[in-house]
C-alpha positions as CSV (number, residue, x, y, z in Angstrom):
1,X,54.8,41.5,195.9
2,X,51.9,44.2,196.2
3,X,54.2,46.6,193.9
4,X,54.0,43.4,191.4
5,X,49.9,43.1,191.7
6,X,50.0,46.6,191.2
7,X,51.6,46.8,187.8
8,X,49.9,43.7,186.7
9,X,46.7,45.5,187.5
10,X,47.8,48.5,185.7
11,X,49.1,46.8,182.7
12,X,45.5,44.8,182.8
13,X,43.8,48.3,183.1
14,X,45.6,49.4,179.6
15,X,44.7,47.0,177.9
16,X,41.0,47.9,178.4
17,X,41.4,50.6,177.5
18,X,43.3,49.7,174.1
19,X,39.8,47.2,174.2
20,X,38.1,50.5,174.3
21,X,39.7,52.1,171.7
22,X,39.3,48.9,169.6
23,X,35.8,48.8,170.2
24,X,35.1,52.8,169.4
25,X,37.1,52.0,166.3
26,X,34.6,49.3,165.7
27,X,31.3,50.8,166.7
28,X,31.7,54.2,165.1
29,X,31.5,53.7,161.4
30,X,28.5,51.1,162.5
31,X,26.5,54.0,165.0
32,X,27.1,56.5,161.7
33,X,25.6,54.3,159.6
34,X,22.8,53.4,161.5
35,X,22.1,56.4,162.3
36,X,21.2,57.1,159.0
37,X,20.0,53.6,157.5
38,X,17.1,55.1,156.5
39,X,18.6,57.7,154.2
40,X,20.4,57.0,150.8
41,X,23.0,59.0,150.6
42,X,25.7,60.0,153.7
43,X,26.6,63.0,152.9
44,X,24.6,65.8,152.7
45,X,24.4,69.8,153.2
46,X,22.0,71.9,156.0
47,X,22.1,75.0,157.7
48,X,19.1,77.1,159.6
49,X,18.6,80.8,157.9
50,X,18.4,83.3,160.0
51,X,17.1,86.9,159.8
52,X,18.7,90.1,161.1
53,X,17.0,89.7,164.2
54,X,18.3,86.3,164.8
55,X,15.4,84.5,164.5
56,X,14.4,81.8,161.9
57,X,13.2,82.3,158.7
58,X,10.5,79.6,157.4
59,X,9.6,79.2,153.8
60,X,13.1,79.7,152.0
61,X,13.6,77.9,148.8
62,X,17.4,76.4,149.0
63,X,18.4,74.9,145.8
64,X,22.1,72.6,145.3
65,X,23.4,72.6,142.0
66,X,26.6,70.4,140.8
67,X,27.9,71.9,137.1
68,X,24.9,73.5,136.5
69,X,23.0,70.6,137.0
70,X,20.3,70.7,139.5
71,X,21.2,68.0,142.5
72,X,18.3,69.1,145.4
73,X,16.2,71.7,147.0
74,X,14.3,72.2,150.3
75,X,12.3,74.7,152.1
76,X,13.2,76.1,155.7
77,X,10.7,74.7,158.3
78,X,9.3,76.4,161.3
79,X,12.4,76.9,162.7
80,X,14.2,77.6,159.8
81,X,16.4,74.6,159.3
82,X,16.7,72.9,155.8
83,X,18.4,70.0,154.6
84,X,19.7,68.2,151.1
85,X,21.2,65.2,151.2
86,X,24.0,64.6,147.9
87,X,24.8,61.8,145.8
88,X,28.7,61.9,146.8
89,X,31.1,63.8,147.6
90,X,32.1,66.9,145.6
91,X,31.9,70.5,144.9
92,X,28.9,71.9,144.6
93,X,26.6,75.3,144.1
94,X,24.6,76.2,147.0
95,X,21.9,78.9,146.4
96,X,18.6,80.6,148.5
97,X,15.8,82.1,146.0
98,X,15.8,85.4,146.7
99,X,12.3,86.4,146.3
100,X,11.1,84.2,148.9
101,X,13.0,86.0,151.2
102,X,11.3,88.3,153.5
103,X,11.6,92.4,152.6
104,X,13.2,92.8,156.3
105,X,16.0,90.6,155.4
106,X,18.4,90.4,152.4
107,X,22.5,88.8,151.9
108,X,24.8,90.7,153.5
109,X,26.3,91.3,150.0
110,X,25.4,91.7,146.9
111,X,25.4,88.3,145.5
112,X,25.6,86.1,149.0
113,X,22.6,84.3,147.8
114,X,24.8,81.8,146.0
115,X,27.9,80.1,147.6
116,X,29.7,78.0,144.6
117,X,32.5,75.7,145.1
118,X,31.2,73.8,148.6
119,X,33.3,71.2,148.9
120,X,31.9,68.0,151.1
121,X,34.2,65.3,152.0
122,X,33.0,62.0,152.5
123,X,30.2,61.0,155.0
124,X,30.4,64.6,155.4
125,X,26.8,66.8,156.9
126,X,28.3,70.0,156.4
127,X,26.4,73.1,158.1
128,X,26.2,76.1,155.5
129,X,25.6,79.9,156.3
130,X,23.5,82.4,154.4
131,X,24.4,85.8,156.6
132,X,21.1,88.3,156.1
133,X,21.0,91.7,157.0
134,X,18.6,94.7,157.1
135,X,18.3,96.2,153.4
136,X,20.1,99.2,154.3
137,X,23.2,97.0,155.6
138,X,24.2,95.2,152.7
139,X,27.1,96.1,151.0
140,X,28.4,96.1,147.5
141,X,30.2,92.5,146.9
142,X,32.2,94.1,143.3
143,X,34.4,95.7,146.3
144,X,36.1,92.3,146.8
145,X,36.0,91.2,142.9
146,X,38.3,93.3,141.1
147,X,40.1,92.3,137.8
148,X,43.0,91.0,139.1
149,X,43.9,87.6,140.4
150,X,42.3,87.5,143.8
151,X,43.9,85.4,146.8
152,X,41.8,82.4,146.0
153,X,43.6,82.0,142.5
154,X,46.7,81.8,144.6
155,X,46.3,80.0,147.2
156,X,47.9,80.6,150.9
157,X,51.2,79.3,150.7
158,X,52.7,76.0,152.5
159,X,54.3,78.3,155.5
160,X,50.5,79.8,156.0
161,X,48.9,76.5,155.5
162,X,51.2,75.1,158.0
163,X,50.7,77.7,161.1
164,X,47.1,77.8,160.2
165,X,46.8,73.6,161.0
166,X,49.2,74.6,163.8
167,X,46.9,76.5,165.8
168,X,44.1,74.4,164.4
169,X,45.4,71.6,166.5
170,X,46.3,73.2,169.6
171,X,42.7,74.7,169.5
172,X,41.3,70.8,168.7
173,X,44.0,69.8,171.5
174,X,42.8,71.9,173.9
175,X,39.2,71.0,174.0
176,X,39.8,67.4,174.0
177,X,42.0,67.9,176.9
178,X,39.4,69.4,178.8
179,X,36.9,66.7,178.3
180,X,39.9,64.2,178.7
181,X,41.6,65.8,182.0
182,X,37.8,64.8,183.9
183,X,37.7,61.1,182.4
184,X,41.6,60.8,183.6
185,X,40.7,62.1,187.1
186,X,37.2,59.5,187.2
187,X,39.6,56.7,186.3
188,X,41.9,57.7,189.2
189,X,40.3,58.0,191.8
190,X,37.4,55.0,190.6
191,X,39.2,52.8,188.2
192,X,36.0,53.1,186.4
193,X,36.6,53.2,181.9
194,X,33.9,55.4,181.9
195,X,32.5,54.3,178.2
196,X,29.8,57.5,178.5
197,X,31.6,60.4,179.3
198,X,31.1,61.0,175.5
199,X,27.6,61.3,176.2
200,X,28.4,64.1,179.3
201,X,30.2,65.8,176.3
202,X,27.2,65.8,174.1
203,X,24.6,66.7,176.8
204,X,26.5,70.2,177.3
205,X,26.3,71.1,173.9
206,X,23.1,70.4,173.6
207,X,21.9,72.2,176.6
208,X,23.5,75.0,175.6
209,X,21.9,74.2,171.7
210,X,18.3,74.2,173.6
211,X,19.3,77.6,175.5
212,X,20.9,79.6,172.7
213,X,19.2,78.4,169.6
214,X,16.2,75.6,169.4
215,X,13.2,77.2,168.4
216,X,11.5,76.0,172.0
217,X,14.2,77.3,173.6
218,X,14.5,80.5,175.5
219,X,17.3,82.0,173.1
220,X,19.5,83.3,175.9
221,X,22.6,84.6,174.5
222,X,25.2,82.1,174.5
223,X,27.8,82.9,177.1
224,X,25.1,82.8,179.9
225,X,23.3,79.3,178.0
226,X,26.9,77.9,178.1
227,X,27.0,78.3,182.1
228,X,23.9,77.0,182.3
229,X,24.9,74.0,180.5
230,X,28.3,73.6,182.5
231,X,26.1,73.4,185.3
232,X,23.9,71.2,184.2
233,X,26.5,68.7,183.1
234,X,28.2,68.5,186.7
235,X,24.9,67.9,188.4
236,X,24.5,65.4,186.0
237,X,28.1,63.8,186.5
238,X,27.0,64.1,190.2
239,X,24.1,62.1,190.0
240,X,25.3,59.1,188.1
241,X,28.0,58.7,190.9
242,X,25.5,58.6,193.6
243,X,22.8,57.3,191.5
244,X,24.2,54.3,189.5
245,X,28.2,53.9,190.4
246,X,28.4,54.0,193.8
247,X,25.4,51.7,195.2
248,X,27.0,49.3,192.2
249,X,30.7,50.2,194.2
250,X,29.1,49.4,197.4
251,X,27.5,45.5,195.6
252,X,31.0,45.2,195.1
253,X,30.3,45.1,191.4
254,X,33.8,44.0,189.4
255,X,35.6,46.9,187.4
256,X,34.7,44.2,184.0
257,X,30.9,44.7,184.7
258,X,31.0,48.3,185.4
259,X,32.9,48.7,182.0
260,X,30.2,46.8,180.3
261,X,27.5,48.9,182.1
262,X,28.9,51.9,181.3
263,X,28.6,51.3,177.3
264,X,25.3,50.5,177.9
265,X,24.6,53.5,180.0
266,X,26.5,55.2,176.5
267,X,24.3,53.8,174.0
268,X,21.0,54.7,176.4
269,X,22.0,57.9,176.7
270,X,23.4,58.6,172.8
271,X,19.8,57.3,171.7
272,X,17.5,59.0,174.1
273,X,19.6,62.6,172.4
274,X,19.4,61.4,168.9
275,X,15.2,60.9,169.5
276,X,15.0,64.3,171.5
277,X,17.8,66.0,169.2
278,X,17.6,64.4,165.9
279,X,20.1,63.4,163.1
280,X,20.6,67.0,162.0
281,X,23.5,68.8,163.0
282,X,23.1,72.7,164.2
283,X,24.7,75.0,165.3
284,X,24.7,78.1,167.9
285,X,23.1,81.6,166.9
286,X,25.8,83.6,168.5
287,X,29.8,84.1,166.9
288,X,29.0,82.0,163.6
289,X,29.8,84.9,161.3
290,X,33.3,86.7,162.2
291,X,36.2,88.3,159.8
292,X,39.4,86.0,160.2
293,X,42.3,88.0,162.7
294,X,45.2,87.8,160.9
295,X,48.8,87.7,163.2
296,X,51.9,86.8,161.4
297,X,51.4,84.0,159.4
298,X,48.2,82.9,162.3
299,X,44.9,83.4,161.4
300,X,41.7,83.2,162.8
301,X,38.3,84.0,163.8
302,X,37.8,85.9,167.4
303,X,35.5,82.8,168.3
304,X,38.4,80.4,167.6
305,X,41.3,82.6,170.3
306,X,38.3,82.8,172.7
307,X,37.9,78.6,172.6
308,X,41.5,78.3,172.8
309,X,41.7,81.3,175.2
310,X,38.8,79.8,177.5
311,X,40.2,76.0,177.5
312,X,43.5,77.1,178.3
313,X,42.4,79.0,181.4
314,X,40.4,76.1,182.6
315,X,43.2,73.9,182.3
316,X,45.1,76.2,183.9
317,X,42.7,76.3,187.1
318,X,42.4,72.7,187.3
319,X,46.0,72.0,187.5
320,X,45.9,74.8,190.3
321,X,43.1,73.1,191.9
322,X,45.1,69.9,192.0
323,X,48.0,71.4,192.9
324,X,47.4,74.1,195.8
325,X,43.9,73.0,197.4
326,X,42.9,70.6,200.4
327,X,40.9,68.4,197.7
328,X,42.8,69.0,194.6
329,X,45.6,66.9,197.2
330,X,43.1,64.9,198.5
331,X,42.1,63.7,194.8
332,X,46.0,63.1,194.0
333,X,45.8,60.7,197.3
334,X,43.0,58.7,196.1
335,X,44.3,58.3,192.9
336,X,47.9,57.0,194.4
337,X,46.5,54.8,196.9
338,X,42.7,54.7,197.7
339,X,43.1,52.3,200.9
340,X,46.3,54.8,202.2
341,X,44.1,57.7,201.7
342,X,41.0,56.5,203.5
343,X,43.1,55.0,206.2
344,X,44.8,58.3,206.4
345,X,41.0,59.9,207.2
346,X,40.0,61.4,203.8
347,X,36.4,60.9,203.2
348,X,36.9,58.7,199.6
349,X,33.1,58.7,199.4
350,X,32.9,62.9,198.8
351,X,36.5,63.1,196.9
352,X,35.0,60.7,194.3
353,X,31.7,62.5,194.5
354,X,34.1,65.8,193.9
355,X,35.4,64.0,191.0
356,X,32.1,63.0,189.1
357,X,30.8,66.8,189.3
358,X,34.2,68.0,188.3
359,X,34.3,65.7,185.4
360,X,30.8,66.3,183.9
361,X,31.0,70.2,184.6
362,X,34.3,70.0,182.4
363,X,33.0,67.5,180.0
364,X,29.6,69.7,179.3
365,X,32.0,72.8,179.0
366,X,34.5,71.0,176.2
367,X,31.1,69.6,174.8
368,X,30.4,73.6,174.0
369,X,33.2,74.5,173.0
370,X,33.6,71.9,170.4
371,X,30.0,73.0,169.4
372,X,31.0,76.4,168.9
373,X,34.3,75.3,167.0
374,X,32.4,72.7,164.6
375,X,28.5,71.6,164.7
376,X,26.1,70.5,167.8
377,X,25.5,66.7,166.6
378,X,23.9,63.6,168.7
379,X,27.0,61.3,168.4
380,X,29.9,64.1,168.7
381,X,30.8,63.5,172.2
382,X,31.0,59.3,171.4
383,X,33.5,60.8,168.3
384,X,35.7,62.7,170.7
385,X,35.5,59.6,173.2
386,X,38.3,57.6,171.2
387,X,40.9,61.1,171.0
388,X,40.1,61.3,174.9
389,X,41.3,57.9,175.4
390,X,44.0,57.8,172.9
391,X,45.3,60.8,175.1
392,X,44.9,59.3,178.3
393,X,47.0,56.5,177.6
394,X,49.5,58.6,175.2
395,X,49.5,61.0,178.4
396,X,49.8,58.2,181.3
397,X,47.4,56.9,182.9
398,X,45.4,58.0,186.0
399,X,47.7,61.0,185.6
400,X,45.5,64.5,184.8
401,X,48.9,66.2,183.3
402,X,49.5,63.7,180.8
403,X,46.1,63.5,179.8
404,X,46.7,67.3,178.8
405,X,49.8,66.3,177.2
406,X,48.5,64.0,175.3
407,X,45.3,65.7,174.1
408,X,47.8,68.4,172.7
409,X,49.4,66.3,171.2
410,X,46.5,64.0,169.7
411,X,45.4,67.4,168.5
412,X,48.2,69.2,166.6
413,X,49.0,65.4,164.9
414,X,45.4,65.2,163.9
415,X,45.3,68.5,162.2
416,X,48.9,68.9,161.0
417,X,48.4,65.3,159.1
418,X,46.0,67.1,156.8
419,X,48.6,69.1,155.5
420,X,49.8,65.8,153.1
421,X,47.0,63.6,153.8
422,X,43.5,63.2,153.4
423,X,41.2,64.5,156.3
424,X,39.5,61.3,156.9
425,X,43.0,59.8,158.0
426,X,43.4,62.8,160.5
427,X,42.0,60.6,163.6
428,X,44.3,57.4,161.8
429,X,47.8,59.4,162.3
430,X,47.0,60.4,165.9
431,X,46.6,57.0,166.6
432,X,49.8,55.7,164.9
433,X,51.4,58.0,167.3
434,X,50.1,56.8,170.5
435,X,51.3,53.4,168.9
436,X,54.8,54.7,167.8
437,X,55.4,56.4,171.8
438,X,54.0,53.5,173.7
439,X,56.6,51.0,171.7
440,X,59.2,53.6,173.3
441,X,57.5,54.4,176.4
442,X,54.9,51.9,177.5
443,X,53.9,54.1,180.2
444,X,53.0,57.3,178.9
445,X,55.1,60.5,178.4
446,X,54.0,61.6,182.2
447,X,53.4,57.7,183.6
448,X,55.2,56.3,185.6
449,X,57.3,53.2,185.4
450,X,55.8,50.0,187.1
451,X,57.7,46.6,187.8
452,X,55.3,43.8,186.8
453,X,55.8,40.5,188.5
């Protein structure tokens, strides 16, 4: 009988969370828009100009061109950041005026004041980089433009194209699973759908935004602002659980209510960043500008191995942590059997507290390093939120391995789609999979079976 109220609870628990995913389906495209109902167009093009010093440049004339045909221009503010939105998607010519560049700065090559052939997808803000150096640093751009056919002519082939998505994925995979493995472990040992754990995600990255690059910001040097901002996430995960979750806990709030306050603790928290933060995307000071490593038919940029390099390790250590410590064990009882484990003396109370730090400490750290892999944006944690829970239940649920699993696996479909299909489906075909294995395997690749009835 209890092993049949168990399941049924379980199975009632998935099906929030497929309620979830329905409802981030739903809201995203409407939070997107609204966001920017006060703008015509969508899709635009931005960036922050930069001198050889690193600091902003104000007072730089950018231009947008489409065929020769002028589209937009802007000037850099005070902190050097400019922004044009575009009628639609395309290709387009993006160009700084040279002379109202400073004498202390100038393109790293000859020519690098124009960038042709930017192509923006749709709904797309795409972040674009004009690299300045000293005068005496630039060099000669003819060096890469010879007469014949240069690679771009070509193309990479399919076997390039492929390994390149490959890795792609596994890097995508690898950060979601990181912000995914601490919402697995909060629904454990809680039961708690935490609906704003996309929010922890954001709050990193922009911590580490405000450290590393805002102009009222310190500018501390990345790897120091991104420990920082680790830090700050996990006191942050702390205080909601003894702030907010547990006294509700204690009320003996239902799990329904505490799902509902949790998206409204999400759309708080996503609108109090987008007032601080702003609509505009940015992006880091530090590891923007690297050559591509090339290894077999692999390539890619030294920032790109470090993400994958750093998630890994993480993952690594928490599956250690679970695996070999007194409350890495203690969180696997909690999550089995809550009323076993406290009857057996663990202290519930500080394993959950444990859990909440954990999770927003790991959730701020994937929130960086999906900042350094793409843009720093007000809503980018809500957009990973439906990937985290499409690999929690792909993975199993309440089960920290197949949330890793999963992510990988959300990940490398996501990107790997884009070889045949267009890039706005990528999210669509990661989906159809969790659909396709939980017709096979209702309960996860790592869940476990459960009798219901």
């Amino acid at each position: 009988m209890d092993s049949g109220r168990s399941g049924s609870r379980r199975l009632a628990i998935r099906l929030l969370l497929l309620l979830a995913i329905g409802l981030l389906s739903a809201i995203l495209p409407a939070t997107s828009a609204a966001a920017q109902d006060s703008e015509q167009n969508t899709e635009s093009v931005g960036g922050t100009i930069r001198g050889p010093d690193t600091e902003p440049i104000p007072d730089i004339q950018v231009m947008v061109t489409k065929n020769g045909a002028p589209i937009g221009e802007d000037t850099t503010d005070a902190e050097g950041t400019w922004e044009i939105p575009l009628p639609e998607p395309g290709s387009y010519d993006v160009a700084i005026d040279p002379d109202s560049l400073p004498d202390s700065a100038v393109p790293r090559e000859q020519g690098g004041e124009r960038l042709t052939d930017v192509q923006i997808t749709p709904g797309q803000q795409r972040i674009v980089i004009f690299p300045l150096v000293n005068p005496n640093e630039q060099s000669d751009g003819d060096e890469q433009q010879g007469s014949t056919p240069t690679p771009q002519q070509t193309g990479p082939s399919f076997g390039q194209r492929f390994a390149d998505a490959l890795l792609s994925g596994i890097e995508y995979g690898s950060v979601i699973a990181i912000c995914a493995v601490g919402l697995s472990l909060i629904f454990g040992t809680t039961k708690l759908i935490n609906f704003a754990h996309g929010e922890l995600v954001t709050i990193g990255a922009m911590v580490a935004f405000f450290l590393n690059a805002a102009a009222a910001g310190p500018g501390i040097q990345l790897i120091f602002a991104a420990i920082l901002a680790v830090v700050a996430g996990a006191l942050l995960g702390g205080l909601l659980e003894r702030g907010l979750w547990r006294p509700l806990r204690h009320r003996g709030t239902g799990r329904i209510n505490l799902f509902i306050i949790s998206i409204g603790l999400s759309l708080l928290l996503r609108h109090v960043i987008l007032i601080i933060h702003g609509s505009r995307p940015g992006s880091y000071t530090d590891y923007n500008i690297q050559e591509q490593l090339e290894f077999g038919p692999f390539s890619a940029a030294p920032r790109d191995l470090s993400i994958l390099a750093i998630a890994l390790l993480t993952l690594v250590g928490v599956a250690t942590m679970l695996q070999r410590t007194r409350i890495g064990t203690a969180i696997r009882a909690v999550s089995d059997d809550r009323d076993l484990a406290e009857t057996s003396g663990i202290d519930v109370s500080r394993v959950v507290l444990t859990v909440w730090i954990l999770g927003g400490g790991l959730a701020a750290l994937g929130g960086v390093l999906f900042g350094l892999a793409e843009v720093v944006a007000w809503d980018m944690g809500f957009k990973l939120l439906l990937l985290m829970f499409a690999a929690i239940i792909l993975g199993g649920l309440g089960s920290a391995y197949g949330a890793m699993v999963g992510s990988f696996a959300v990940g490398i479909v996501a990107h790997l789609s884009t070889l045949w299909f267009p890039v706005e489906l990528q999210n669509a075909w990661a989906l159809l999979v969790l659909i396709v294995v939980l017709l096979v395997r209702p309960q996860g690749i790592l869940g476990r079976k459960e009798r219901v009835g």
